[in-house]
DSSP file (Angstrom, degrees, kcal/mol; ACC not computed):
  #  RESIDUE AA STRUCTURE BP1 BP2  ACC     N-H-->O    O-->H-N    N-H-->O    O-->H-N    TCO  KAPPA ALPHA  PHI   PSI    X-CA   Y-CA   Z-CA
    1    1 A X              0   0    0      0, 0.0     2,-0.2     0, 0.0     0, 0.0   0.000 360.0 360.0 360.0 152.6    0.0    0.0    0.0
    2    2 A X        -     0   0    0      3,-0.0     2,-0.4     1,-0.0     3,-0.0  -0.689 360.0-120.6-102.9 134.9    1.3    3.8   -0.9
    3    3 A X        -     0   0    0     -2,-0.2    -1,-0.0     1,-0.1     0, 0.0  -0.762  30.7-111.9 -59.7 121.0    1.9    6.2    2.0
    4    4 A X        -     0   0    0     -2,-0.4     2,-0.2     1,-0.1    -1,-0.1  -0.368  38.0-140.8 -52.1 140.2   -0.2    9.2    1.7
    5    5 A X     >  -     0   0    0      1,-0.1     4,-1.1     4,-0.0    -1,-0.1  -0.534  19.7 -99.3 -97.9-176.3    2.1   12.2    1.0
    6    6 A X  H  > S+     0   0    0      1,-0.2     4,-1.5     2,-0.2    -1,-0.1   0.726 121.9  56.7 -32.7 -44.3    2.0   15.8    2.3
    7    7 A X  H  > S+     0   0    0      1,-0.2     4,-2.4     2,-0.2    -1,-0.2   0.943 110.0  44.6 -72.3 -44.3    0.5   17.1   -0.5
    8    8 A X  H  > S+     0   0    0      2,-0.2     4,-2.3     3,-0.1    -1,-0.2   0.946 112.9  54.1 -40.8 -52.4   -2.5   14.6    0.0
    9    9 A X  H >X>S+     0   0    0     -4,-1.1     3,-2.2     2,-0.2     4,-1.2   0.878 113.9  41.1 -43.0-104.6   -2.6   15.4    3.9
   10   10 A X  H >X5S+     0   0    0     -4,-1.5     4,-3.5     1,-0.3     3,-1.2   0.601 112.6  56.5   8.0 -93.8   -2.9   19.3    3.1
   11   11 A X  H 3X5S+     0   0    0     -4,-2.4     4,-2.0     1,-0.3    -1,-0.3   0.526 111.7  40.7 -11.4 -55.8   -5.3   18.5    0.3
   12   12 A X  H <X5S+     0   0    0     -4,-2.3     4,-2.5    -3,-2.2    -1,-0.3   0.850 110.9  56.2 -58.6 -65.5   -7.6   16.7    2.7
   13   13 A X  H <X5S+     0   0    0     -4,-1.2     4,-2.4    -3,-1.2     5,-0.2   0.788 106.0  52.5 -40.7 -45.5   -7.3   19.0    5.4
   14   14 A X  H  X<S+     0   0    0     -4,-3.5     4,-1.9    -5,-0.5     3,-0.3   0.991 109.8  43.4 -83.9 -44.7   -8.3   21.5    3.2
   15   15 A X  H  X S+     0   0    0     -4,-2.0     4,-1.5    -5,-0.2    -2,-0.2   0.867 110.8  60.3 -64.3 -30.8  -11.7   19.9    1.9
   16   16 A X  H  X S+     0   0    0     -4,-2.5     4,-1.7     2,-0.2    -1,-0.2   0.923 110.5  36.7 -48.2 -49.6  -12.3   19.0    5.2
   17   17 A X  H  X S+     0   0    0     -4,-2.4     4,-2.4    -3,-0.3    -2,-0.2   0.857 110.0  56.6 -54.1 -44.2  -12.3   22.5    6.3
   18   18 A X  H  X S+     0   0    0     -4,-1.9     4,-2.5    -5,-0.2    -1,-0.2   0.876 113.2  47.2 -73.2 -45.9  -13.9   24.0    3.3
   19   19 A X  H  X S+     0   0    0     -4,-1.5     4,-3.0    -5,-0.3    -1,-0.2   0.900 108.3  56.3 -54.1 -48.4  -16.8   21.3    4.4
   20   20 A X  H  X S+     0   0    0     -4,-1.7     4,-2.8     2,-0.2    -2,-0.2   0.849 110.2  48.6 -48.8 -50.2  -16.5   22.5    8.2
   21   21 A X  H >X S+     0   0    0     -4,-2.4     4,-1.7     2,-0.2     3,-0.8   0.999 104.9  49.8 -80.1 -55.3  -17.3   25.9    7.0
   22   22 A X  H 3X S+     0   0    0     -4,-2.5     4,-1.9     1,-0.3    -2,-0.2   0.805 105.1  66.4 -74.1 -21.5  -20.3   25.4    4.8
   23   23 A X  H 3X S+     0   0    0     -4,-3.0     4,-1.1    -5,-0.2    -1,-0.3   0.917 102.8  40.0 -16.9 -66.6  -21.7   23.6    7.6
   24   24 A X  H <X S+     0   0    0     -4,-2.8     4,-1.4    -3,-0.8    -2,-0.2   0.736 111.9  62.3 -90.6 -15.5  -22.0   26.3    9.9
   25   25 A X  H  X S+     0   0    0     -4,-1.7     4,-1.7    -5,-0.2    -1,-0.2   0.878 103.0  39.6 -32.3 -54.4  -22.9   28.2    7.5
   26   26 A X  H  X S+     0   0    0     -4,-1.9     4,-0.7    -3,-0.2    -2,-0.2   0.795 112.2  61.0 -84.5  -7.9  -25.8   26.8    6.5
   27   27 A X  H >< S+     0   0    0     -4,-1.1     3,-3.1     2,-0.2     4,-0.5   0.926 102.3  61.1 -44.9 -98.3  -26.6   26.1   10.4
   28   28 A X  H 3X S+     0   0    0     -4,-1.4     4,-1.2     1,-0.4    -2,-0.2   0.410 109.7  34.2 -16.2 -40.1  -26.5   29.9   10.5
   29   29 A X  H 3X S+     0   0    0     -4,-1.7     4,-1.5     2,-0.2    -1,-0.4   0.786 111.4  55.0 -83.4 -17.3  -29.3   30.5    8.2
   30   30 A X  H <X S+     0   0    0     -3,-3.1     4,-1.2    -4,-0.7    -2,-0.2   0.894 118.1  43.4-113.7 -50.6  -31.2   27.8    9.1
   31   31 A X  H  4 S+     0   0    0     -4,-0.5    -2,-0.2     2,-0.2    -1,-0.2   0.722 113.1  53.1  13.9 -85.9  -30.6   29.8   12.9
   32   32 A X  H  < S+     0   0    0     -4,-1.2     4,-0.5     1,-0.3     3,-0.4   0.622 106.6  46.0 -67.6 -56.1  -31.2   32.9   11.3
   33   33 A X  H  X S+     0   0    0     -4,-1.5     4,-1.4     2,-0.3    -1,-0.3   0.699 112.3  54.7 -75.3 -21.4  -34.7   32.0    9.7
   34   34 A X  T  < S+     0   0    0     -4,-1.2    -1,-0.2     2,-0.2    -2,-0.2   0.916 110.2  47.9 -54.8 -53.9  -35.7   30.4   13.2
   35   35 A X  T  > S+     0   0    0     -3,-0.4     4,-0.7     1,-0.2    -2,-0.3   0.397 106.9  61.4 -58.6 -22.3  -34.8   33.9   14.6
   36   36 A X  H  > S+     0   0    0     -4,-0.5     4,-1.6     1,-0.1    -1,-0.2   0.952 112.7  27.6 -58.2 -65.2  -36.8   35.4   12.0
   37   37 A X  H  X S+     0   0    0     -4,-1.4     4,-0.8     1,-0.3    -2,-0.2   0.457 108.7  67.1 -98.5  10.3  -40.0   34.2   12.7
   38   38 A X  H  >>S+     0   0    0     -4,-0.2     5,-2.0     2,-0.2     4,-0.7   0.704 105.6  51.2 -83.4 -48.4  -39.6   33.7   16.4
   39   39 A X  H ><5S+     0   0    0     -4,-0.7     3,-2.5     2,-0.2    -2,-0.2   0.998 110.3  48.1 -45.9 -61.7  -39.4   37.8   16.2
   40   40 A X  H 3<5S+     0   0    0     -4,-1.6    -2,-0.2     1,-0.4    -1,-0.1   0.833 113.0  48.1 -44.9 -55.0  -42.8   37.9   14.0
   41   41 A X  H 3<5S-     0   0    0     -4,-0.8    -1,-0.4     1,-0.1    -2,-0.2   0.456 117.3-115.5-111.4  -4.0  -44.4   35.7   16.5
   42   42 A X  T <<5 +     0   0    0     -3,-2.5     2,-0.4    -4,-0.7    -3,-0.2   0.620  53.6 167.1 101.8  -3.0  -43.1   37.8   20.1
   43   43 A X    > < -     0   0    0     -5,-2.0     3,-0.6    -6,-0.1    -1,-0.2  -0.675  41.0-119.2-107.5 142.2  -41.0   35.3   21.5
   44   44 A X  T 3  S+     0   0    0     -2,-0.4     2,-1.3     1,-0.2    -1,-0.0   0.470  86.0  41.9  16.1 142.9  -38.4   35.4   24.3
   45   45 A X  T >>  +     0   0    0      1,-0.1     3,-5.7     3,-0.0     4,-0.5  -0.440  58.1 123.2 127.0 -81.3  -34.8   34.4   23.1
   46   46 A X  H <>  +     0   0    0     -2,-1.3     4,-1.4    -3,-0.6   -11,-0.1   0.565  66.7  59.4 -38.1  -7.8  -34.0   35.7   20.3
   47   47 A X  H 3> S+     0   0    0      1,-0.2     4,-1.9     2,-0.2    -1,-0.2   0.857 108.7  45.7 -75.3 -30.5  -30.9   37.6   21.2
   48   48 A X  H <> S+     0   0    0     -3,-5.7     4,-1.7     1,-0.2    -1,-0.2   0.806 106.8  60.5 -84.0   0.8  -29.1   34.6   22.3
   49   49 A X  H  X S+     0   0    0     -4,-0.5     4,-0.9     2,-0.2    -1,-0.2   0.856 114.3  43.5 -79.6 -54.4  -30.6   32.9   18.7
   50   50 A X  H  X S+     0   0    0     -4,-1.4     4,-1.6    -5,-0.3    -2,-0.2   0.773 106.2  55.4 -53.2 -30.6  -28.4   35.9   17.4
   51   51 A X  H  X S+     0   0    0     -4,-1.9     4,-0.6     1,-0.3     5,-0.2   0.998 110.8  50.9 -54.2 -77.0  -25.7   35.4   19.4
   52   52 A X  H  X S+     0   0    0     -4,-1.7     4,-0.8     1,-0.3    -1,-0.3   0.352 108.8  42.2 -34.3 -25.0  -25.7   32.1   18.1
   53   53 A X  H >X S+     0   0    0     -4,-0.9     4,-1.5     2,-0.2     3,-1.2   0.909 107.9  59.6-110.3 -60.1  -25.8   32.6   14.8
   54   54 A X  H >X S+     0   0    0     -4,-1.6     3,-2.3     1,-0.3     4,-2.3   0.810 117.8  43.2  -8.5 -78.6  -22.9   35.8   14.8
   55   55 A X  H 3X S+     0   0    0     -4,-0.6     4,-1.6     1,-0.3    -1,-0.3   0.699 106.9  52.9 -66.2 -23.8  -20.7   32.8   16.5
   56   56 A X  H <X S+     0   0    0     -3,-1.2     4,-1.1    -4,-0.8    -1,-0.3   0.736 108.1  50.0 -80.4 -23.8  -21.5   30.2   14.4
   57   57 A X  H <X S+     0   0    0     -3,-2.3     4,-1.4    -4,-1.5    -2,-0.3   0.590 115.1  51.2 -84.9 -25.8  -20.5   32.5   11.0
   58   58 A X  H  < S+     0   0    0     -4,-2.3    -2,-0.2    -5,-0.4    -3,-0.2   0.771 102.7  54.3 -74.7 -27.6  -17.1   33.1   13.0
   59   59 A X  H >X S+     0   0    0     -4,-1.6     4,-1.9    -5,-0.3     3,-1.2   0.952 106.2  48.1 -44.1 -66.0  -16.9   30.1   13.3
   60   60 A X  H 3X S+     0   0    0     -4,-1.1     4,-1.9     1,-0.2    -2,-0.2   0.825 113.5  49.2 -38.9 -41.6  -17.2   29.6    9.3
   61   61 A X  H 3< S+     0   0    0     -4,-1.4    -1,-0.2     1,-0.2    -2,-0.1   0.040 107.0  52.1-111.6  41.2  -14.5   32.3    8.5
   62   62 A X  H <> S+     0   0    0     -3,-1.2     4,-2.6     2,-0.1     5,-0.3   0.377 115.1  42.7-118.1 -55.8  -11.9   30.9   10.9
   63   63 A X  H  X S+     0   0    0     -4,-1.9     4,-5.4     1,-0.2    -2,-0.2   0.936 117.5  50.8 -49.5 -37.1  -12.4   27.3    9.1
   64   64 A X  H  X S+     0   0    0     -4,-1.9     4,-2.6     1,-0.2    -1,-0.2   0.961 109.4  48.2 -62.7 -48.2  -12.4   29.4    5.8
   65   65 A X  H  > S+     0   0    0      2,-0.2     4,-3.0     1,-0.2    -1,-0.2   0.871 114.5  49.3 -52.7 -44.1   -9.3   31.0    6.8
   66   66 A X  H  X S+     0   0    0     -4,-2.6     4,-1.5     1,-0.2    -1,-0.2   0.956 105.5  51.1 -64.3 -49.2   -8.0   27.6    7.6
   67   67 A X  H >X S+     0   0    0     -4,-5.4     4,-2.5    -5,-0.3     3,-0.8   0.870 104.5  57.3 -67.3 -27.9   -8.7   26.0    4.8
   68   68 A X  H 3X S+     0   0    0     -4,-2.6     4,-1.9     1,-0.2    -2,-0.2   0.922 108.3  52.1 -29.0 -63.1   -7.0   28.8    2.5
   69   69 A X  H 3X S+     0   0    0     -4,-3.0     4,-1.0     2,-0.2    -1,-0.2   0.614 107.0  48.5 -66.7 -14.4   -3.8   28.2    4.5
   70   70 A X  H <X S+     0   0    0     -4,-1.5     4,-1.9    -3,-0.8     5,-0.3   0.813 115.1  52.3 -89.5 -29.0   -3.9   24.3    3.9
   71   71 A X  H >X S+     0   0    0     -4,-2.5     4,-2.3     2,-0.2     3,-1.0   0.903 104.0  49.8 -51.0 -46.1   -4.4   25.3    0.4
   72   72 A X  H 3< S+     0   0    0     -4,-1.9     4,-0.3     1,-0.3     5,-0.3   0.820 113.6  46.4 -57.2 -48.3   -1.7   27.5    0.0
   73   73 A X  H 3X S+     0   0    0     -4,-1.0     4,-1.7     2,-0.2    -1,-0.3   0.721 108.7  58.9 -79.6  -7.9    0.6   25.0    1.4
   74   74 A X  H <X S+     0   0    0     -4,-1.9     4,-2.3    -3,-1.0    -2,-0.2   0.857 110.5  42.3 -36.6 -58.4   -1.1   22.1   -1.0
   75   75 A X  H  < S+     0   0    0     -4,-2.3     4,-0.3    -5,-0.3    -2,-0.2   0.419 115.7  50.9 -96.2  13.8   -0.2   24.1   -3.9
   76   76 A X  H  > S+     0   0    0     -4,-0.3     4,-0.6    -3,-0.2     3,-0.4   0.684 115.5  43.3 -92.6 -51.1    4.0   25.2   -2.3
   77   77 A X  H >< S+     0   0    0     -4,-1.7     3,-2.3    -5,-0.3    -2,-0.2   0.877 109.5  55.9 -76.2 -36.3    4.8   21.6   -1.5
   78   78 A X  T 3< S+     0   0    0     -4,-2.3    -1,-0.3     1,-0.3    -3,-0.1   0.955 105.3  56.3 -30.3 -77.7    3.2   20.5   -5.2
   79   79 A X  T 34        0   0    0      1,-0.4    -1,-0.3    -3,-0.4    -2,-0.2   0.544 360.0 360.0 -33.7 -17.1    5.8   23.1   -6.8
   80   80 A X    <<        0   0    0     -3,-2.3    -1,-0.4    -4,-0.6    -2,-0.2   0.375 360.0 360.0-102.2 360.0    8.7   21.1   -5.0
């Protein structure tokens, strides 16, 4: 059986992330729209339903961020 190289590792890492992130994304609208109509309807909550959804999109662009960087090193060690 073949060893996985770096580049694979990296590679991986980074679609993993990129996955990680459009997760909480779409948690965040799904949230969001909870938080929508939980407003309409009067009810109790809905700041920490905001909270929630703010952390859960910081969440997203620290995985986005992450995944960038595994890219970036994907595509140096490829170049070696």
């Amino acid at each position: 059986m073949k060893k996985k190289s770096k580049v694979s590792k990296f590679h991986e890492k980074m679609v993993d992330y990129r996955r990680f992130a459009v997760t909480l994304i779409c948690m965040s609208v799904f949230i969001y729209m909870g938080t929508l109509i939980s407003i309409s309807r009067g009810m109790m909550g809905t700041s920490f339903l905001m909270l929630l959804t703010i952390l859960l999109l910081c969440g997203a662009a620290v995985f986005c961020s992450l995944s960038s960087a595994y890219q970036k090193k994907s595509t140096q060690d490829e170049e070696f």
